[in-house]
C-alpha positions in Angstrom: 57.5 9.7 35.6 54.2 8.6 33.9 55.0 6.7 30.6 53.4 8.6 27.6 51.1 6.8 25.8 52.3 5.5 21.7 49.9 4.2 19.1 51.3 2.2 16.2 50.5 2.0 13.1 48.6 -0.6 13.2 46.0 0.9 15.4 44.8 2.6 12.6 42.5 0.4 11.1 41.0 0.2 14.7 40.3 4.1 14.7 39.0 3.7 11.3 36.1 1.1 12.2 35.3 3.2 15.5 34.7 6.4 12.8 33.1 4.3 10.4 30.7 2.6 13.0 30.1 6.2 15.1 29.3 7.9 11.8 27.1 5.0 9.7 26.3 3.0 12.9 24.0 4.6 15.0 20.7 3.6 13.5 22.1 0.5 11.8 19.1 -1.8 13.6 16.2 1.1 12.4 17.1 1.3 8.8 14.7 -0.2 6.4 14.9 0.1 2.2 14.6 3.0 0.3 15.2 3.8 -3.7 16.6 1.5 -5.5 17.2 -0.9 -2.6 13.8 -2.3 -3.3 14.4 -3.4 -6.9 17.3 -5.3 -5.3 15.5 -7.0 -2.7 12.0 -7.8 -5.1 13.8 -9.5 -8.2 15.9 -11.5 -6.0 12.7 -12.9 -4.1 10.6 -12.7 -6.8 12.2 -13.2 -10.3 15.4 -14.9 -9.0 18.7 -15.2 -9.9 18.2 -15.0 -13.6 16.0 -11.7 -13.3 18.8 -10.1 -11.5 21.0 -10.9 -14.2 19.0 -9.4 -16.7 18.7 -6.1 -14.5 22.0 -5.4 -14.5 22.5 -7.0 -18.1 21.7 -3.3 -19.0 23.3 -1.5 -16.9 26.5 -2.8 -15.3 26.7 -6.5 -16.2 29.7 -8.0 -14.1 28.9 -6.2 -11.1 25.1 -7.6 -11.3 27.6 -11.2 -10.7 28.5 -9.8 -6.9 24.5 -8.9 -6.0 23.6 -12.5 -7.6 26.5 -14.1 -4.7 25.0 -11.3 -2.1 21.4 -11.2 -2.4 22.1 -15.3 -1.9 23.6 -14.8 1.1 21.9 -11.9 2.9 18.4 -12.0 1.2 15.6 -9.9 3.3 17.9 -9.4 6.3 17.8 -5.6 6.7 20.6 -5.5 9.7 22.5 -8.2 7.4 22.6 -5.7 4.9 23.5 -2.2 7.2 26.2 -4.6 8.6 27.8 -5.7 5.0 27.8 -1.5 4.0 29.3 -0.9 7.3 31.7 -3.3 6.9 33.1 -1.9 2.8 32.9 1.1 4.1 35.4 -0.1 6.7 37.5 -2.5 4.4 37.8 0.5 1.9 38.8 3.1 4.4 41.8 0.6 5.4 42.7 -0.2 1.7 42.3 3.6 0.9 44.4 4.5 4.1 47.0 1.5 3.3 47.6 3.3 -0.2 48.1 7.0 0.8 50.5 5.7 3.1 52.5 4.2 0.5 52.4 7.1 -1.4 54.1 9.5 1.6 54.8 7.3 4.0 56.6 10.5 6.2 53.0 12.1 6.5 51.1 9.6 8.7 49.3 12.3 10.8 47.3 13.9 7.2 47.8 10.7 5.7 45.5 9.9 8.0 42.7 13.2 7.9 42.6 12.0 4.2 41.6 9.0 5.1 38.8 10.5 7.2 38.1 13.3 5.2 37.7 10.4 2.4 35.7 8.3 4.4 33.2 10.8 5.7 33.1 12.5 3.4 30.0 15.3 3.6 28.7 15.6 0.0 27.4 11.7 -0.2 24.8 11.1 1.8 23.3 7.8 1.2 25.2 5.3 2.8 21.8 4.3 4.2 20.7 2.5 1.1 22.9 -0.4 2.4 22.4 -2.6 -0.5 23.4 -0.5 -3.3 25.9 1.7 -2.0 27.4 -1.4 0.1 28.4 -3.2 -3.0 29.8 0.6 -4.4 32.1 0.4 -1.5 33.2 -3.0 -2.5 33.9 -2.4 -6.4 35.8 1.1 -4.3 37.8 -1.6 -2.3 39.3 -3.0 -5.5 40.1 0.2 -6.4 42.2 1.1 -3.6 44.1 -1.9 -3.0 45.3 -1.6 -6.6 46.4 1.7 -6.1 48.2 0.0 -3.3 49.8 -2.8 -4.4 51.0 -0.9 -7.4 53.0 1.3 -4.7 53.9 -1.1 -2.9 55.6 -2.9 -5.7 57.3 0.4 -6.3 58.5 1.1 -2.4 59.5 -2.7 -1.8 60.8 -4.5 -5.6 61.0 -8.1 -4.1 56.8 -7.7 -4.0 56.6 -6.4 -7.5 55.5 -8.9 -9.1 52.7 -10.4 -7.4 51.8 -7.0 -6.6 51.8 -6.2 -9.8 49.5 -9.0 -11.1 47.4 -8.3 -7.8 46.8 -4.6 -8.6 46.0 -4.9 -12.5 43.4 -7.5 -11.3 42.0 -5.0 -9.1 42.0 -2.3 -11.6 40.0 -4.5 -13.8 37.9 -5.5 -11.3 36.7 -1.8 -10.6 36.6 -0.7 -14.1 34.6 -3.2 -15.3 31.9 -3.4 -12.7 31.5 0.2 -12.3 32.9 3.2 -13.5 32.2 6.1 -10.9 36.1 5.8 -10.4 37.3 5.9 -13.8 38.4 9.9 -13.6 40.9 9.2 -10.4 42.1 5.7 -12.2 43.3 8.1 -15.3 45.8 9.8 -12.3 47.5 6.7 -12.1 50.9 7.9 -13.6 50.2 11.5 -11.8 50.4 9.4 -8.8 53.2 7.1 -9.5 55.2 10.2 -10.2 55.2 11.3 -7.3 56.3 8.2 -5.6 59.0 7.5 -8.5 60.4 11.3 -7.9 61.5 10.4 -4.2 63.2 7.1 -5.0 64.4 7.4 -8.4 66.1 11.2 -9.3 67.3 10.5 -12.5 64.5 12.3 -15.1 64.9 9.8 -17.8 64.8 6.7 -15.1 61.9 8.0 -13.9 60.3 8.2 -17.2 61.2 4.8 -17.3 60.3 3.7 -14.5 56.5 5.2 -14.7 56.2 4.0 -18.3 56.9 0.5 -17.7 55.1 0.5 -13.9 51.9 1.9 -15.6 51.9 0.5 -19.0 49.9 -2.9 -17.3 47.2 -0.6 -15.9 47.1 1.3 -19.1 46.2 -2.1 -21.1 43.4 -2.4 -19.0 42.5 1.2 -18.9 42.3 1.0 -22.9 40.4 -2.6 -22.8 37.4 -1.3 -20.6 37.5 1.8 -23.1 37.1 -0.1 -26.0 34.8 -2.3 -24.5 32.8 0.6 -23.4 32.1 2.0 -26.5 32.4 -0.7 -29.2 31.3 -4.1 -27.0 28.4 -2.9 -24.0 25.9 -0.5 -24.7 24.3 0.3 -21.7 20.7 1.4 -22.1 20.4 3.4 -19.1 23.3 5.7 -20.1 24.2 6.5 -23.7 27.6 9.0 -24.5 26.0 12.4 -25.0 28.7 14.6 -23.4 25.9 17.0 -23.4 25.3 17.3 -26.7 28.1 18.3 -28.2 28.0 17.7 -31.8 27.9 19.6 -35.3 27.2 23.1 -35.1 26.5 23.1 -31.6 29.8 22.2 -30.9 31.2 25.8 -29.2 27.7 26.0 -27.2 27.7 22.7 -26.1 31.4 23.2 -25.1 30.3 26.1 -23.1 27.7 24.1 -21.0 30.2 21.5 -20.5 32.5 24.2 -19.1 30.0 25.6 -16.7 29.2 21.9 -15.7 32.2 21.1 -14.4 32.8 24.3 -12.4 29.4 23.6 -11.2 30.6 19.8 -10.6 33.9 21.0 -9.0 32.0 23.5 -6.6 29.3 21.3 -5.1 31.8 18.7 -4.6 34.1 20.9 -2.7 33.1 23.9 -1.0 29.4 23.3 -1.0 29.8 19.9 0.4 32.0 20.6 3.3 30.0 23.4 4.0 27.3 21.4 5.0 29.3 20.0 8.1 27.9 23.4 9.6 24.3 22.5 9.0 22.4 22.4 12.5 21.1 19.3 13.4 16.9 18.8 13.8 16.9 18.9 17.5 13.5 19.2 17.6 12.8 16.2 15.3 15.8 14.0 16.7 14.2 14.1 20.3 16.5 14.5 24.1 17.6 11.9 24.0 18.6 11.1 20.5 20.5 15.0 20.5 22.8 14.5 23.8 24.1 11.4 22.2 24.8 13.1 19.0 26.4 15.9 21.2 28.1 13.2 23.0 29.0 11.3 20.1 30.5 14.9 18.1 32.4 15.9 21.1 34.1 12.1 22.4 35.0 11.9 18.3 36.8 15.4 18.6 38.2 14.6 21.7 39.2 11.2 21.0 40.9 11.9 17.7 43.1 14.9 19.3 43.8 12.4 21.9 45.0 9.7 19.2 46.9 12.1 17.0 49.2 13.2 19.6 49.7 9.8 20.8 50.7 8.4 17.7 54.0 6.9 16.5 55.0 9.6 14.3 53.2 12.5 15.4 56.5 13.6 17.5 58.7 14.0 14.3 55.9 15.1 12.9 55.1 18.2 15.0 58.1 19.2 14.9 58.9 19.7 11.4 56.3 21.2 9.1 55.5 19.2 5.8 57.6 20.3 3.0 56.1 22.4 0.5 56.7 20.3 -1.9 54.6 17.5 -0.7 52.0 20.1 0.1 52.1 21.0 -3.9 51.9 17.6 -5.3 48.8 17.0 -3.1 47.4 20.3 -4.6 48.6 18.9 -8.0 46.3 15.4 -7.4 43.7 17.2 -6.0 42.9 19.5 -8.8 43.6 17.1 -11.3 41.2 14.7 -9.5 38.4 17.2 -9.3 38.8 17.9 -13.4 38.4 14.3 -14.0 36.4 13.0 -11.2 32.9 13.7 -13.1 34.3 12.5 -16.3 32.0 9.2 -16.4 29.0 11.7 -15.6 29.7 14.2 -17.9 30.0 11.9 -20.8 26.2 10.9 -20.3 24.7 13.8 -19.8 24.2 13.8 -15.6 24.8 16.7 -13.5 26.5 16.7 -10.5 24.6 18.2 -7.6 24.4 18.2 -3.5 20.4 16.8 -3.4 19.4 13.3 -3.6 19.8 11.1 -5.8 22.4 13.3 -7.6 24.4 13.6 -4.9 25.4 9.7 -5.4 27.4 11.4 -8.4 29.4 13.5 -6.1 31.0 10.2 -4.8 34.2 10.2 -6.9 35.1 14.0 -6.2 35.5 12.9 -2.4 39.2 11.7 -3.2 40.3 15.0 -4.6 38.6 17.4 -1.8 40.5 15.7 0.9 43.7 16.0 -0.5 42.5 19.9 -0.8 41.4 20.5 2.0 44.4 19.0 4.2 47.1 20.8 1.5 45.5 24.0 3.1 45.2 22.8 6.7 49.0 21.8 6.6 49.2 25.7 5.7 48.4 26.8 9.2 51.7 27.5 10.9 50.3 26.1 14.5 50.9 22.5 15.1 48.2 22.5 17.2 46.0 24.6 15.4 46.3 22.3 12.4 45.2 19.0 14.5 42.5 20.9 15.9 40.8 22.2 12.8 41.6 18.8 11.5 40.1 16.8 14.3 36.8 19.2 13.7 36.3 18.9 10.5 35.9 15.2 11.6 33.6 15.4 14.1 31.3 17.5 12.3 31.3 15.5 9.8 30.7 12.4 11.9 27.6 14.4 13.0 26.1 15.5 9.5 26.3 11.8 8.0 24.5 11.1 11.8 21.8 13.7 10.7 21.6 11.7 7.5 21.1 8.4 9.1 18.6 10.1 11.3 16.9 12.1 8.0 16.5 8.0 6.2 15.6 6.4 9.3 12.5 8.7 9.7 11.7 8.1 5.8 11.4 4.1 6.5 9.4 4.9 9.2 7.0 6.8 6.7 6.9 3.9 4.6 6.3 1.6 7.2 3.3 3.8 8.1 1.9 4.3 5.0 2.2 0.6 3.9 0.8 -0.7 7.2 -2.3 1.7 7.0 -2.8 0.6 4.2 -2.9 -2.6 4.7 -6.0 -1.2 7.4 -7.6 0.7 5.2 -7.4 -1.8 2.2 -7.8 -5.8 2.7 -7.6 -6.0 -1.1 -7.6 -4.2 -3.8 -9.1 -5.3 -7.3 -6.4 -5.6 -9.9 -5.0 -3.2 -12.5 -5.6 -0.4 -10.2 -3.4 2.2 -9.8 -2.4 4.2 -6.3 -2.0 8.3 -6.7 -0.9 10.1 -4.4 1.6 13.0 -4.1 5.0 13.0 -4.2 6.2 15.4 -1.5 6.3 12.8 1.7 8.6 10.5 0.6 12.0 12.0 0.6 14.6 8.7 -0.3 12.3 6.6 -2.6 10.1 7.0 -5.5 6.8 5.5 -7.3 9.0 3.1 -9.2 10.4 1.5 -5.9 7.2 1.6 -4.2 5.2 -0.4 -7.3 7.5 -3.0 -5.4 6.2 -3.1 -1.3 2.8 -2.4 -2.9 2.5 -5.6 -5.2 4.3 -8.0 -2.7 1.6 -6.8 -0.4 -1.1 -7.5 -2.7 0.3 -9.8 -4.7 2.9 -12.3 -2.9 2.3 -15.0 -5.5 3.8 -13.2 -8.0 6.5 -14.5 -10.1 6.3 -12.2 -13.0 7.6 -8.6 -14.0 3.9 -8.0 -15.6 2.5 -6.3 -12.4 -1.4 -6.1 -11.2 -0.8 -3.0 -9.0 0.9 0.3 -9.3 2.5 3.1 -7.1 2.4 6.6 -9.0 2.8 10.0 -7.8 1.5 12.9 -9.9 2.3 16.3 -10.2 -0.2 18.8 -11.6 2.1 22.0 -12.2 5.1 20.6 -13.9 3.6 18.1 -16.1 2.7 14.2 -15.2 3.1 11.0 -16.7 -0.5 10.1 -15.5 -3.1 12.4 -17.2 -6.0 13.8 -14.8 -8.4 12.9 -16.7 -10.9 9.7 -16.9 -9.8 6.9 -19.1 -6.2 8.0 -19.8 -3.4 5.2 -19.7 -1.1 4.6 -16.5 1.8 3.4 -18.1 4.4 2.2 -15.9 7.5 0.7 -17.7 10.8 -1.0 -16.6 13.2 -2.8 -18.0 12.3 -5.6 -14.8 8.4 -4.9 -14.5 5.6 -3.0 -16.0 2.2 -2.3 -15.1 -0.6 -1.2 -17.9 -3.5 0.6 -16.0 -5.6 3.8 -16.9 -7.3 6.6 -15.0 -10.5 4.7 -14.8 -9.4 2.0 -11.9 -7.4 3.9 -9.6 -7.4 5.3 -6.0 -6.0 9.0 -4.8 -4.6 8.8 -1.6 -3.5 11.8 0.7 -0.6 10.9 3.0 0.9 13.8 5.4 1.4 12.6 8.6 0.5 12.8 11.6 -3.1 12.8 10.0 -3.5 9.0 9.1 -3.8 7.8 5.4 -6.5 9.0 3.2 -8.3 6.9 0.3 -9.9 9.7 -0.8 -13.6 9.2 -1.5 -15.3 11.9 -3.9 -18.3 11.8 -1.8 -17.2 12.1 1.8 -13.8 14.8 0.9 -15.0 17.5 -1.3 -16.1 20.0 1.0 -12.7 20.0 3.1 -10.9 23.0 2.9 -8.5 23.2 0.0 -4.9 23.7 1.1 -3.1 26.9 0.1 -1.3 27.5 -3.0 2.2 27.6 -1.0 3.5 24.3 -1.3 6.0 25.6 2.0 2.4 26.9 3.7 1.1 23.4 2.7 3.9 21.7 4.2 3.5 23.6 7.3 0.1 22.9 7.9 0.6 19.8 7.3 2.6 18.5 9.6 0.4 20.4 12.5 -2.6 17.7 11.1 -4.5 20.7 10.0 -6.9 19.1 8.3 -7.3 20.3 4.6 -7.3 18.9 0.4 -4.5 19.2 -1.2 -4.5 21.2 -4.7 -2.8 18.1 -6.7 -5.5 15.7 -4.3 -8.2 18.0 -5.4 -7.6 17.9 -9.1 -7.5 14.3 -9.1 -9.9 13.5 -6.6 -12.8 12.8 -9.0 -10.8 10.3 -10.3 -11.2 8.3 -6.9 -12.9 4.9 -6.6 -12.9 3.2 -2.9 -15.1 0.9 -4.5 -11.7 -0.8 -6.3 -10.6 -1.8 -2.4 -12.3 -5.6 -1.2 -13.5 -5.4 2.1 -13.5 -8.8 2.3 -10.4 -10.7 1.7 -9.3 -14.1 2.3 -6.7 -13.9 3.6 -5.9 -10.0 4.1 -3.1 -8.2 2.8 0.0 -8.8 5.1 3.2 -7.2 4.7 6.4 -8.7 4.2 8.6 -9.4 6.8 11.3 -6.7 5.7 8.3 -4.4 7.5 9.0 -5.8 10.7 5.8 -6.7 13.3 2.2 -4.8 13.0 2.6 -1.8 15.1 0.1 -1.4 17.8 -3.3 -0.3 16.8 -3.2 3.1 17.4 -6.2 5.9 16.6 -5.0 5.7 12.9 -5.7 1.8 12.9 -9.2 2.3 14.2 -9.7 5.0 10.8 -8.5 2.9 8.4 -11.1 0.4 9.7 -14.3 3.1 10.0 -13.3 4.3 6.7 -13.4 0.8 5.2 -16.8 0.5 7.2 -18.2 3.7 5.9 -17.2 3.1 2.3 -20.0 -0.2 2.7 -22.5 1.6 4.9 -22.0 -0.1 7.6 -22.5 2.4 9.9 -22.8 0.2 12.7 -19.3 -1.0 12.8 -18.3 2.7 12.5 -20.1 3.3 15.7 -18.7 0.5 17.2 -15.2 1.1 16.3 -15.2 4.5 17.3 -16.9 3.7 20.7 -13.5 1.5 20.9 -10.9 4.2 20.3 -12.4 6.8 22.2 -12.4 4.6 25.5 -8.7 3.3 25.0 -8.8 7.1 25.1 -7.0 7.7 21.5 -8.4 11.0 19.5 -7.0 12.0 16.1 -4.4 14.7 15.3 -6.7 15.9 12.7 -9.7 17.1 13.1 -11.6 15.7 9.7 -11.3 12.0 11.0 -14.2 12.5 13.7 -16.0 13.0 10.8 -16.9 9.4 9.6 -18.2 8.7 13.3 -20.2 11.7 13.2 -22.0 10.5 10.3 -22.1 7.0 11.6 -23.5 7.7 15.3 -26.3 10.3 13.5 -26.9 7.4 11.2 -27.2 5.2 14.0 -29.8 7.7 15.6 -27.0 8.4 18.3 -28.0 12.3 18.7 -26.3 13.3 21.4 -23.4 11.9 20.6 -23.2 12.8 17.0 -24.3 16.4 18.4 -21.0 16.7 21.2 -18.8 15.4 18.4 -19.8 18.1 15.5 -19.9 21.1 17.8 -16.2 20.0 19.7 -14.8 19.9 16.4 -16.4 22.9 14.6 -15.4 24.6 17.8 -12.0 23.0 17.8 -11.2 23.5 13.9 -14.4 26.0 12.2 -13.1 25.6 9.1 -14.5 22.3 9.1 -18.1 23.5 9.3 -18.9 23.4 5.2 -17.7 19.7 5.7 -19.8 19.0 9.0 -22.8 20.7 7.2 -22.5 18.6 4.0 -22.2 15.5 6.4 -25.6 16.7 8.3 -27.2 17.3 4.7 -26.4 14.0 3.3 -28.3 12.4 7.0 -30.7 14.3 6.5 -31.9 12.8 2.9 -32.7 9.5 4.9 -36.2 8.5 4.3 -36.5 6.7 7.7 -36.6 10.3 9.5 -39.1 11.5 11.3 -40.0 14.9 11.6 -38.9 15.6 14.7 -35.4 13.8 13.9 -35.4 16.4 10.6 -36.2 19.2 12.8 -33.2 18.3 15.2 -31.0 17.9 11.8 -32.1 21.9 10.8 -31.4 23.0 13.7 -27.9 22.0 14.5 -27.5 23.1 10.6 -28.5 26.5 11.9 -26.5 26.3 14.9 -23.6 26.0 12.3 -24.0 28.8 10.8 -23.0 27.8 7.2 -24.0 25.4 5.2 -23.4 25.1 1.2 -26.3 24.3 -1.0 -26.6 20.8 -1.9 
């Protein structure tokens, strides 16, 4: 007879690092910095220990302590830091899974799907900014091992006391470095009622009991209230609780209201509906979508496999969980999706499913699990139950997959753009200011990039008064940079600032796979302008088709190449965080004619494009032939200039107002001839369009 296979207990934790690592693992080695992740990585290297301080002085004080030890420790090491998220991630799932199983200890099997519901849960989806959100899942360690020690003084007494002292440490701990958890910590007594009920059935011991058990955490609770709003005032978030006040007080009321069904239904239904979502095949490669089709399908299997191996799950399946275990998880779970947003809705934020907001949805996680397995445990089927269960988990193992995926391509933007420009720009005078749109970069914004762009340019720098700024704009919703010459560009933070104005800055245009753009008034005025669809635009976009866009053609007047140095000693150079200099692909050879062409030196144009075109390497779009054009006609290269203008108007005719304005600015060169003028009007003609000049 063939033994059947038994998992302890104890083999939990195990199964719980395999998730953890399976769902936040996979690109671990490719992940790079994004958001605020670069603020945390800058001061450190930049301001020190003391300027990290005073970040967080205004913001969240005592946790600013644990980056100061961290930052110390890890520094630039990008795997250092995916492997420190991984590993609270972890640390909290077992402290998290280590408390629920205190609190019904004869429910291991959905003890343990709230654990992973918990754990992967699908409405967060930046676990990828490892620096920041790894030292959330710290302070959330704290947090659940006081909520188990405090059960674990009530289900063994001979520990109560040094759990007790344990767990209000704990509590203090997480309330005072950071309050996303402050709306489940208010469940406390919800929580040790239910526990108290099963050992204790007197109603007045009970009482007791709870009272005395939770009057410790309450002191604490009412210390970081007080403390709150009488000692810290932080200056990122003041108590607005949207506005309520005066004769507002109903209407404000009212958007409250609707806020927190809003909260409670992102949170819930709209975040585990995402699990669903199907994954970017296309983008994500062969290879990349059998392993996450491998990876979905072994963590299905694997968990079913585990389940009905485990210690308990015999008893278990054969008697269904009672009803009234089912309604005190109902009980928590509702109350802990009323309170959850609390902290939020006291300042004003709203809770949505898009980034960053979704970092808000965080807290809500805790009650949606015990939801969601209150109405699995519904389903009469034993089978049926671990099966949904067991999918629910794998699907979500794949969506935070898609995530990783979605935040490993965004570093790979960065790394693009930075490095081109690097090419493109050897130096760049100071004050000036970088604009560019803002629809590339999904996971960071032109605060955090201010950062990679002055340690590029400015790696001396020891100050938060920066020489260099990042901005996007945006023309239809209103900007903080006015399009118009001589206007301020204001940047302020409460760790850096840069003071710059319209008059010293450069536009660049950034959709790969067309390389970067330093947009040059001269040479990009007569390329097509893109269409007023910003989802057409997109479109195009990403099939290189080679075009201005509307916000780029606003401010491209504003333009001045001249700001870059061609000549720098030494060059710009990235940080290490960037990893090595990619190969020099078509793109590297642009940046450098582009640099060549803003000088007139039409040689090196020439001769750099006689290099790429032999490697072979040819652009993805078709308006970067057009600085060799112009440089082998300026050269007196004829032929060539001629084969390269009629295989790209041929190629992409909409470029033909752009190759005629490049023929018509050769064809002002004094040193002509005649017969070299006559060659000029003639391929003019055989273009068929020209605009007047």
């Amino acid at each position: 007879m063939i033994r059947r296979i038994s998992f302890p207990a104890w083999t939990v934790p195990v199964i719980l690092l395999i998730v953890v690592v399976a769902a936040y693992g996979l690109f671990a080695t490719q992940q790079g910095i994004h958001w605020d992740d670069w603020v945390l990585v800058w001061i450190p290297a930049f301001l020190g220990k003391q300027g990290l301080i005073q970040y967080f002085a205004v913001r969240r004080p005592i946790w600013g302590y644990f980056f100061v030890v961290t930052t110390s420790l890890i520094g630039t090491n990008l795997l250092g830091w995916q492997i420190f998220a991984i590993t609270w991630q972890w640390l909290a799932s077992v402290a998290l899974w280590w408390a629920l199983r205190l609190a019904w200890p004869r429910n291991s099997r959905a003890v343990l799907f709230m654990t992973l519901f918990i754990v992967l849960y699908p409405g967060f989806t930046q676990h990828s900014i490892a620096i920041f959100y790894g030292h959330f899942f710290l302070i959330f360690t704290f947090f659940f091992l006081s909520l188990a020690l405090m059960l674990l003084g009530q289900r063994q007494p001979k520990y109560y006391w040094p759990a007790l002292i344990g767990g209000v440490l704990f509590s203090a701990i997480n309330l005072f470095s950071l309050e996303y958890y402050f709306g489940i910590e208010l469940l406390r007594p919800l929580l040790l009622w239910m526990v108290v009920s099963n050992i204790t059935p007197d109603k007045k011991t009970q009482i007791k009991h709870i009272l005395l058990a939770y009057l410790p955490y309450a002191f604490v609770l009412g210390c970081f209230a007080l403390w709150r709003l009488f000692g810290f005032h932080s200056q990122m978030y003041q108590v607005q609780l949207f506005g309520v006040s005066g004769a507002g007080i109903v209407q404000s009321l009212m958007s409250l209201f609707v806020e927190i069904l809003r909260a409670i239904w992102a949170s819930s239904v709209q975040a585990w509906w995402g699990v669903f979502h199907i994954p970017p095949m296309n983008e994500m490669g062969f290879t990349l979508s059998i392993i996450y089709i491998l990876l979905s399908l072994i963590s299905f299997a694997g968990l079913m496999f585990y389940v009905s191996g485990s210690q308990y799950s015999e008893i278990e399946n054969q008697q269904r969980t009672e009803i009234k275990t089912i309604r005190h998880w109902l009980i928590l779970g509702g109350c802990a999706l009323l309170t959850a947003g609390i902290p939020f809705y006291l300042v004003g934020l709203q809770v949505r499913p898009i980034f960053p907001a979704d970092r808000l949805t965080q807290p809500f996680a805790f009650g949606t699990a015990l939801i969601l397995v209150s109405l699995l445990e519904l389903i009469p089927s034993n089978s049926w139950r671990v099966g949904i269960s067991a999918l629910f988990v794998a699907l979500a193992i794949g969506l935070q997959i898609q995530f990783g995926f979605s935040y490993r391509q965004d570093w790979k933007l960065q790394k693009t753009y930075f490095w081109q420009l690097s090419w493109r720009a050897p130096a760049i005078k100071p004050g000036t200011a970088i604009l560019s749109d803002n629809t590339i970069f999904t996971y960071t914004d032109d605060d955090a990039l201010t950062l990679p762009l002055n340690w590029i340019y400015w790696p001396i720098g020891k100050s938060g008064s920066l020489p260099y700024a990042q901005k996007f704009f945006s023309v239809n919703t209103g900007s903080a940079v006015s399009l118009t010459p001589a206007s301020p560009v204001v940047m302020s933070k409460d760790s850096y600032d840069f003071q710059g104005s319209t008059d010293a800055v450069l536009v660049a245009q950034f959709n790969p796979p067309s390389c970067l753009h330093i947009l040059n008034p001269v040479y990009d005025s007569d390329l097509p302008l893109a269409p007023a669809s910003g989802e057409n635009y997109r479109t195009l976009s990403a099939l290189a088709f080679p075009m201005l866009g509307r916000k780029d053609a606003i401010a491209l007047p504003l333009s001045k190449p001249e700001l870059i140095e061609a000549s720098a000693n030494p060059p710009a150079s990235l940080p290490d965080v960037f990893g090595s200099e990619p190969i020099h692909n078509w793109c590297y050879y642009y940046e450098k004619a582009d640099l060549a062409r803003q000088g007139g030196d039409w040689s090196r144009v020439a001769s750099l494009g006689d290099k790429a075109f032999a490697i072979p390497y040819y652009p993805d779009d078709q308006s970067e032939y057009l600085p060799f054009i112009e440089a082998y006609a300026r050269t007196k290269r004829w032929d060539d200039a001629q084969k390269l203008t009629f295989s790209t108007a041929d190629a992409m005719p909409i470029l033909k107002p752009a190759l005629c304005a490049l023929w018509q600015r050769v064809d002002t060169d004094s040193s002509l001839s005649d017969q070299e003028h006559g060659i000029i009007n003639k391929l003019e003609r055989r273009l068929n369009y020209c605009p007047l000049h």
